[in-house]
C-alpha positions in Angstrom: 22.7 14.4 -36.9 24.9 13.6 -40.2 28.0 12.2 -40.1 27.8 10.6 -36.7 30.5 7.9 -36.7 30.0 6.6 -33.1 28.5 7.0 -29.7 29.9 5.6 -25.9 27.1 4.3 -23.9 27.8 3.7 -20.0 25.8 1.2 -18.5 23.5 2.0 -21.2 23.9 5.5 -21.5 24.8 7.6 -24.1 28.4 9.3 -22.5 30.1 10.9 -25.8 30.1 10.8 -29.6 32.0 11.7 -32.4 31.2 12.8 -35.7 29.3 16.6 -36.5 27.4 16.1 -33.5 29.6 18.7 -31.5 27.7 17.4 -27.7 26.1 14.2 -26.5 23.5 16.5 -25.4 22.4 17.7 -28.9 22.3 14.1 -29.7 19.9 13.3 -27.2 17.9 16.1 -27.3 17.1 15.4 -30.8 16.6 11.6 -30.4 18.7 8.5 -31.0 16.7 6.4 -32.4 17.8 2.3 -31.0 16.5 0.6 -33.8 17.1 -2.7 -32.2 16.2 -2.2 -29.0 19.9 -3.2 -27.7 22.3 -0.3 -28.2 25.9 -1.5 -28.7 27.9 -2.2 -25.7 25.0 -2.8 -23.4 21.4 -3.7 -22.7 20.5 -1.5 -19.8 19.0 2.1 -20.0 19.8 3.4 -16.9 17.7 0.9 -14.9 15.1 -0.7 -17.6 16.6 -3.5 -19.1 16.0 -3.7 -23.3 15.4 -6.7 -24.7 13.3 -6.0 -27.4 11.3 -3.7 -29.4 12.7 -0.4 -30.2 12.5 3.2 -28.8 13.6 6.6 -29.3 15.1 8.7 -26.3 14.8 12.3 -26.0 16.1 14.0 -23.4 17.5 10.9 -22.2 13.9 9.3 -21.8 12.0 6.7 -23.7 9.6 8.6 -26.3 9.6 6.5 -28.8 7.4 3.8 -27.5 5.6 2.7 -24.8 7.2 -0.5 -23.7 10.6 -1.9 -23.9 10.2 -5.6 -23.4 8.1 -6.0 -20.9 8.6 -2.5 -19.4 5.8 -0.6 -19.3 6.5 3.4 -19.7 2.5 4.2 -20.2 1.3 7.9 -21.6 -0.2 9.4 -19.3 1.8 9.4 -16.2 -1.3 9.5 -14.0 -1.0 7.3 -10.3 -3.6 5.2 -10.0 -5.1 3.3 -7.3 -4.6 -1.0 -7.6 -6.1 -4.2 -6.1 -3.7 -5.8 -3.6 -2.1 -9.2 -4.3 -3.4 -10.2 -0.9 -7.4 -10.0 0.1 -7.6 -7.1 -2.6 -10.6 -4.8 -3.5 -13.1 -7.2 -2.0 -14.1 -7.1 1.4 -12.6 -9.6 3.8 -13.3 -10.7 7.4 -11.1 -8.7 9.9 -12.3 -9.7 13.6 -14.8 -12.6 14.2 -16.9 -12.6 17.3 -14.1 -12.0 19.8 -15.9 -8.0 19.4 -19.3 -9.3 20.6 -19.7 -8.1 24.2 -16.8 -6.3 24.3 -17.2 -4.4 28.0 -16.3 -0.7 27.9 -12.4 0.4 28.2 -11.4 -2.9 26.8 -9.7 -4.0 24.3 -9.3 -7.2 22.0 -7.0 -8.7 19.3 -8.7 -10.0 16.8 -8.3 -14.2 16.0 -8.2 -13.2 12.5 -4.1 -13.2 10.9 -3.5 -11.0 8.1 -0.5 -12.2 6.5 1.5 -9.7 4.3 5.0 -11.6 3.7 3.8 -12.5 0.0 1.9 -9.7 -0.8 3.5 -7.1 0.3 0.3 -5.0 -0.3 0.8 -1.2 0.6 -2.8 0.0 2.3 -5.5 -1.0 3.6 -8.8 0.4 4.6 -11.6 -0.9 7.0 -15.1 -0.8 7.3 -17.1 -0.9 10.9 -20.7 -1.4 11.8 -21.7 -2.4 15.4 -24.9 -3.3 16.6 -26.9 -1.3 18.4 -25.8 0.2 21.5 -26.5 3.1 24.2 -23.1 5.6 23.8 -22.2 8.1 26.4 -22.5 11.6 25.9 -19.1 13.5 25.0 -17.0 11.6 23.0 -17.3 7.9 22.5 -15.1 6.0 19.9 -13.6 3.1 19.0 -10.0 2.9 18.3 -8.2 0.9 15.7 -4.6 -0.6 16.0 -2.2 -2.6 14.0 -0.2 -5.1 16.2 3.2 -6.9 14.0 3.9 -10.7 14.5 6.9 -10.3 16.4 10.1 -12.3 16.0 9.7 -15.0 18.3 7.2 -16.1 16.1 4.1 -16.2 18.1 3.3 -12.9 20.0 1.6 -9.9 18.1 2.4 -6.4 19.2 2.7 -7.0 23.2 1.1 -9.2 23.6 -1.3 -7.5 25.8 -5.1 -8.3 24.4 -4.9 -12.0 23.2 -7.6 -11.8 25.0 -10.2 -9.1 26.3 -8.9 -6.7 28.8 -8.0 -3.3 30.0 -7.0 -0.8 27.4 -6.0 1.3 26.0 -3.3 -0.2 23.8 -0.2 1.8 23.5 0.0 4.5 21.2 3.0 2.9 18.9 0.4 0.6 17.7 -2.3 3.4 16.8 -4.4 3.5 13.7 -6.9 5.9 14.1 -10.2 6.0 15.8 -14.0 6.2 14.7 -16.0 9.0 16.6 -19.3 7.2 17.4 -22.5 9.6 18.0 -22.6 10.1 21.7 -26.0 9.9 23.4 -28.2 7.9 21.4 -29.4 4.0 21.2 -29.0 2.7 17.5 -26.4 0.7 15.6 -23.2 2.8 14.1 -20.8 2.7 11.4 -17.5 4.3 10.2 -14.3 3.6 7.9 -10.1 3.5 8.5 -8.9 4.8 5.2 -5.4 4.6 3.4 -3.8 2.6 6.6 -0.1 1.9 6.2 0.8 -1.6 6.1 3.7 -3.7 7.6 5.4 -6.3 5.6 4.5 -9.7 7.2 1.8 -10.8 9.5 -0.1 -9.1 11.9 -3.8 -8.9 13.9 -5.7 -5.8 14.2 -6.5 -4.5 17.6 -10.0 -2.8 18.8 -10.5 -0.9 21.8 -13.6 0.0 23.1 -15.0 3.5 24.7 -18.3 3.9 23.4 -19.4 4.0 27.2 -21.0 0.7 26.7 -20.7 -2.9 26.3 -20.6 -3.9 22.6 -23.5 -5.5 21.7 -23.9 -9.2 21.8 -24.2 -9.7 17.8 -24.4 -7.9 14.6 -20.9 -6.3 14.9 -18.8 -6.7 11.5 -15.3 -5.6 10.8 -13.9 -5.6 7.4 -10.8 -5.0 5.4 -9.4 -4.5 2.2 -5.9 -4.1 0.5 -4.7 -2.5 -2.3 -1.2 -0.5 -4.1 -0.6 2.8 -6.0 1.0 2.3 -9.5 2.0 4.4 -12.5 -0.2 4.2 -15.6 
């Protein structure tokens, strides 16, 4: 790289040069060192601002270093699972007893808001254990659904299960369902996993068709939130 006399940088990066250097491409595939950690002209590379340190790219990527200001490029490249800014890796409260006694083919909003404007967390999964019940043969299940505080304010999904009735909800508001073990008397459990979260608030929805009234107590619905991030 002798005799280089100057290099063009557009919005940060390197365009043309002059000098021995007979491509831009050569130069970058053998590294231009930024020894300041704000090439001339400009502060940006690409999107990642510099405003300190110093870093080598090759092949037009940083390889020189890890960070750039308070960029982090890591080493690995590996996506890895992270706690949610909102109820995180702990588990949280997700229904309260509005489930208790929940008759057969109905369905109930929960009295517990999940809010999401701040957080803006990505997933969530959720745990279920109900107290011991009598299911039907074939296939009993509960079924899980997301319902989105709506514009005006007030009204989640349609509005439909405020309080306990008929079901099942509409399908646009699906989750997923638990498959309970039909024909037996005993308490059950299951988990949602990796469920898609909406920006802003919203209330989870449970419909029953076990083939039995919940039971009266001892039912517990949790949830908890969490990202995907590059390390």
């Amino acid at each position: 790289m002798s005799n280089l006399t100057q290099v063009t940088l557009t919005n940060g990066i390197p365009t043309s040069g002059t000098g021995n250097v007979s491509t831009i491409d050569n130069l970058i595939s053998v590294g231009l060192p930024i020894s300041s950690g704000l090439p001339t002209g400009a502060n940006t590379i690409g999107n990642v601002s510099i405003t300190s340190g110093s870093v080598t790219i090759s092949s037009g990527l940083p390889t020189g270093a890890n960070t750039v200001g308070n960029f982090n490029f890591g080493t690995s490249g590996v996506e890895k699972w992270i706690a949610g800014s909102g109820q995180g890796l702990s588990w949280g409260s997700a229904f309260s007893t509005e489930i208790n006694s929940l008759a057969n083919n109905y369905a109930v909003q929960s009295s517990v808001v999940i809010s999401n404007g701040t957080a803006l967390d990505t997933y969530m999964d959720v745990s279920i254990s109900i107290g011991s019940i009598t299911t039907i043969a074939g296939a009993p299940y509960l079924g899980l659904y997301i319902y989105p505080l709506n514009q005006d304010g007030s009204t989640y999904g349609d509005g439909r299960f405020s309080s306990a009735a008929a079901g099942p909800p509409l399908t646009i508001y699906y989750v997923g369902q638990i498959s309970l073990i039909p024909s037996v008397t005993q308490a059950q459990t299951g988990s949602f996993s990796n469920i898609l979260l909406p920006p802003g608030s919203f209330v989870l929805v449970l419909y029953n068709l076990a083939g039995a009234t919940l039971a009266s107590s001892s039912n517990v619905i949790k949830y908890r939130t969490y990202n995907r991030s590059m390390r």
